[in-house]
Each structure stands twice: as structure tokens, then as C-alpha cells.
VODREN-951254 format. One record per residue (C-alpha): y, z, x. Coordinates in steps of 0.001 Angstrom, whole numbers, padded with zeros to 6 digits, always signed. Example, Ala and Ser with C-alpha at 12.3 -4.5 7.8 and 13.67 -1.06 7.14 Angstrom:
-004500+007800+012300 -001060+007140+013670 
END
This chain:
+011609+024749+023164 +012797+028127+021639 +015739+030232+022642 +013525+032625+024361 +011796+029871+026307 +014945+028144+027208 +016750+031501+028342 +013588+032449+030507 +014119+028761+032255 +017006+029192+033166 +016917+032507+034807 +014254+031488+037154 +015887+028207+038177 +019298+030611+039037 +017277+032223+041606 +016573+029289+043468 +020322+028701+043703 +022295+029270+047195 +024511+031803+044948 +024276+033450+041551 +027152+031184+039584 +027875+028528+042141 +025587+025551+041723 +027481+022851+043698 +028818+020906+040558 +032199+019273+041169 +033029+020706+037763 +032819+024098+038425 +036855+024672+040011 +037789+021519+039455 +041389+022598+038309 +044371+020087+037687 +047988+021126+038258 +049506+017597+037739 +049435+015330+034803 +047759+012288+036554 +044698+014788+037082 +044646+014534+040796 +042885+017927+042016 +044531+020898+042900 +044067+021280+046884 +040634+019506+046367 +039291+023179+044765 +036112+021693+043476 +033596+024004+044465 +031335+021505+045428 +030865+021357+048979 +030893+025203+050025 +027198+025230+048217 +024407+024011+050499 +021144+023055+049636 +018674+025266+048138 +016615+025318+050397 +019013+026944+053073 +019260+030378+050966 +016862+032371+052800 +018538+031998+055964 +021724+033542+054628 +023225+037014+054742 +022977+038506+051055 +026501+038742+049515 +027912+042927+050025 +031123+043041+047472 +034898+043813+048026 +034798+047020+045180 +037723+047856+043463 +038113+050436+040897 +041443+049933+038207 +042540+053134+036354 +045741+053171+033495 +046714+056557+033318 +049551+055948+030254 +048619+055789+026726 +049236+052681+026226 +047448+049420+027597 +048885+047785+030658 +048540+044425+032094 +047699+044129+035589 +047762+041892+038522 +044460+042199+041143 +044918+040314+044212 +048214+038577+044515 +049023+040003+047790 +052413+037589+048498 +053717+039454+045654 +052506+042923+046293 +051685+043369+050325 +055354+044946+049934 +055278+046487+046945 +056859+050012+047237 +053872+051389+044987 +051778+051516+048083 +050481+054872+049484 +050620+055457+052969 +047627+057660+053003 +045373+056464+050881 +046409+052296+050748 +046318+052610+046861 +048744+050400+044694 +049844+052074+041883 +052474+050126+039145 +053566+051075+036012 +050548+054561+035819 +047946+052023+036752 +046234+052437+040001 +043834+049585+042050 +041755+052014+044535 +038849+050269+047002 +035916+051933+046255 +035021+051396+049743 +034878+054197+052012 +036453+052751+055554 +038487+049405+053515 +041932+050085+051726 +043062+048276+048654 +045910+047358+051419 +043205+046280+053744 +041673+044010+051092 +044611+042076+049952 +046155+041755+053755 +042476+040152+054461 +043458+037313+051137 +046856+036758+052951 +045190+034803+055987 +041124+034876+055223 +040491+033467+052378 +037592+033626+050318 +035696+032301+047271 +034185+034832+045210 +030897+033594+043927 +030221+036366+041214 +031982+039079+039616 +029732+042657+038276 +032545+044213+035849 +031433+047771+034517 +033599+049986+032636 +033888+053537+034133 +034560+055885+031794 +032879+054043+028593 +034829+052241+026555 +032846+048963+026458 +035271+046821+025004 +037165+046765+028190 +035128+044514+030437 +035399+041524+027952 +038692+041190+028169 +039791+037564+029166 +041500+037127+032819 +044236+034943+033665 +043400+033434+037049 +046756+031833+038544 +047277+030314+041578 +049833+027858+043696 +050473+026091+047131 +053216+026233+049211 +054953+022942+047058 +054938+025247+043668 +052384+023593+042076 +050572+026100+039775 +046965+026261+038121 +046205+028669+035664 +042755+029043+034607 +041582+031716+031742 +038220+033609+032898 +036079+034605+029954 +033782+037507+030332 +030656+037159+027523 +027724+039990+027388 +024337+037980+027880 +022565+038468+024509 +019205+039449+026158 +020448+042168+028356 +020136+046182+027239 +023332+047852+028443 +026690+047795+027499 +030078+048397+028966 +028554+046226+032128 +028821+042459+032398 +028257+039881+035240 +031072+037453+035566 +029699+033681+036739 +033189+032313+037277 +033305+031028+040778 +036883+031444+042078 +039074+031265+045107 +041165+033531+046809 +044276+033096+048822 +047714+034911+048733 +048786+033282+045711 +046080+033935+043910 +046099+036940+041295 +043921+038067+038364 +046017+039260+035335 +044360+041463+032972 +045055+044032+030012 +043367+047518+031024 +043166+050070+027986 +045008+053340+027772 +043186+056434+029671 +040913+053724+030681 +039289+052977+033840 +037019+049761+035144 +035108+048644+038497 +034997+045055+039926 +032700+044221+042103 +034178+040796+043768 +030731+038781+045437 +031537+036654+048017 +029793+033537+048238 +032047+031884+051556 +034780+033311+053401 +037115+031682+055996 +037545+033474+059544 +039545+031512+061976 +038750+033724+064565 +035545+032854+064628 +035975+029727+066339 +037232+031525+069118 +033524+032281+070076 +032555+028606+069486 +031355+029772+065677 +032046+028329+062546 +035579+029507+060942 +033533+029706+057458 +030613+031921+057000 +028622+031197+053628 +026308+034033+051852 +022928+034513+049191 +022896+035340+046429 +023551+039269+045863 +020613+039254+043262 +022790+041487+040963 +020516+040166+038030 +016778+040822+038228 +015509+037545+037458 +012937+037230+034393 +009131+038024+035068 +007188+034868+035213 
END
């Protein structure tokens, strides 16, 4: 089978899949945080996906959009997320809900939902985020392939750290974009660390593929509401 042939296969059997990136394999978050290699909080991935067959019947993913601008000359590192850390951080606007640290600035890029709003939501929804669209706003390419440090702990202190790898598909036609497969979960512990250029600026678009609502129950629903694909790549003609 040639590259071609094998690439084409695989993009149609993605679309069959409950979410773009999540295919139920216990291998997919299967992080360790102790040296006996027992699992950290169970984060396997594997039972939020359900069968294939259920997809249609789910709400397509919408993203949490955030846009992260460095306004020094110099590059930064960054934390996104993280909100035990930064729910209190004095860099907060009032007006807008913006966190700005050291001239770099996380702005939602939604119109009604605050940065603030979004991390307050991590603090006691969680969520796992399914697929990540990274584009680079004002062109410089080279900045959505940088790696991302995803950290996260419990209550106890025990830590994973887990290094999220951002690589271009070779068949695709533009640059300075790139679709993240990563599944990941989100609490308040959990940050993404990442080194954003001087005068540079780049979007994340965060897919959710479950999120937990305990509030839900109170109307005799499930507390976790699953969610399609976001079809974010066109799958290949047949």
C-alpha cells in the first residue's frame, strides 16, 4: 500500500470516529505519576468515547477560543488554563476579563464568554478537550509548532507532566495553521505552558469532546454531556 493510499485510509476511518483525536484506546491519556505505574486518577481516555455508531446523535463540538498576544520583544512563556494559580491573579481586567502577565495577554475570542469566565468554568466543570485548531494570527508560522507542556496534579501533589507536540500534516496546503489530536483534560490544576514569539500573536481553538456539569443532575440529566466530532478537517474525497 503506498503512502498516498495509506494516508487516504486513514482519513476516512477518522470520520467514523465519535471525535476527531479520541478513539477510545486506553493509551491515549494514560499518564503515570508514580513509579509502580499505577494511573494517574484513572485518566485513560477510554471510557468517555462511545461507540461509533452513537455519533450522529451528538451535538457537534463549538470551541472555547482564545487568542494569546506577546507584546515585548522578546519571547515569553506562558501558562493557558491553570486557573488555581491565576483566578486571582492581579493581571485581570475588570472590564474586559483579560489576563495579561509579563506584556502577554490571553483574550476569549468569544463575544458574551471572558477569559475569566473560561477558566472559573475549569475550576468546578471540567472538561476534556478532544481537539485543538492552533493558527497563528499575525503570520509567523513557526509559532504554532511549538511543543506544550501539559502539567497537571490532584489534591495529594502528585504531578503528571506530559509534552504536546504539534506536527503540520504533510498533505495539507496552508501554513501557520495546524490541528492538534492530543486529547487532554482539564481541571484547575491543569495548565498549558508554552513559548509565544516576540510581537507575536496565536489562536486556540480548545474542542470539547465531554464536559462535566453537576448541575445537570438536578433535572434528573446526566452530569456529563459528550459531543461529535467538530469536522475541523474535511475528510478526503472517496
Amino acid at each position: 500500500m503506498s503512502h498516498i493510499s495509506r494516508y487516504l485510509q486513514n482519513a476516512n476511518r477518522s470520520v467514523s470516529e465519535q471525535f476527531i483525536g479520541v478513539d477510545g484506546f486506553a493509551d491515549e491519556m494514560n499518564w503515570t505519576a508514580n513509579s509502580d505505574g499505577s494511573d494517574f486518577w484513572s485518566a485513560d481516555g477510554g471510557d468517555a468515547a462511545p461507540a461509533a455508531a452513537a455519533a450522529p446523535d451528538l451535538m457537534r463540538s463549538q470551541p472555547y477560543i482564545v487568542t494569546v498576544s506577546n507584546a515585548s520583544n522578546a519571547a515569553v512563556t506562558i501558562d493557558i488554563f491553570g486557573a488555581y494559580i491565576y483566578l486571582n491573579s492581579t493581571g485581570f481586567s475588570q472590564s474586559t476579563g483579560n489576563l495579561t502577565i509579563s506584556n502577554v495577554t490571553i483574550t476569549s475570542n468569544l463575544s458574551n464568554v471572558t477569559y475569566y469566565n473560561l477558566l472559573n468554568q475549569s475550576s468546578f466543570s471540567p472538561f476534556t478537550i478532544g481537539s485543538t485548531l492552533i493558527s497563528s494570527v499575525n503570520g509567523v508560522a513557526a509559532q504554532v509548532l511549538n511543543p506544550i507542556t501539559l502539567t497537571t496534579q490532584d489534591a495529594n501533589g502528585n504531578q503528571a507532566v506530559k509534552i504536546l507536540t504539534p506536527t503540520i500534516d504533510p498533505y495539507q496546503n496552508q501554513s501557520g495553521i495546524v490541528s492538534l489530536k492530543q486529547p487532554f483534560r482539564v481541571d484547575g490544576f491543569t495548565k498549558l505552558s508554552l513559548s509565544i514569539f516576540a510581537s507575536t500573536s496565536v489562536q486556540f481553538q480548545f474542542y470539547p469532546s465531554d464536559t462535566l456539569n453537576v448541575a445537570r443532575g438536578l433535572s434528573g440529566n446526566p452530569v456529563t454531556k459528550q459531543f461529535g466530532s467538530p469536522r475541523i478537517i474535511r475528510p478526503a474525497a472517496r
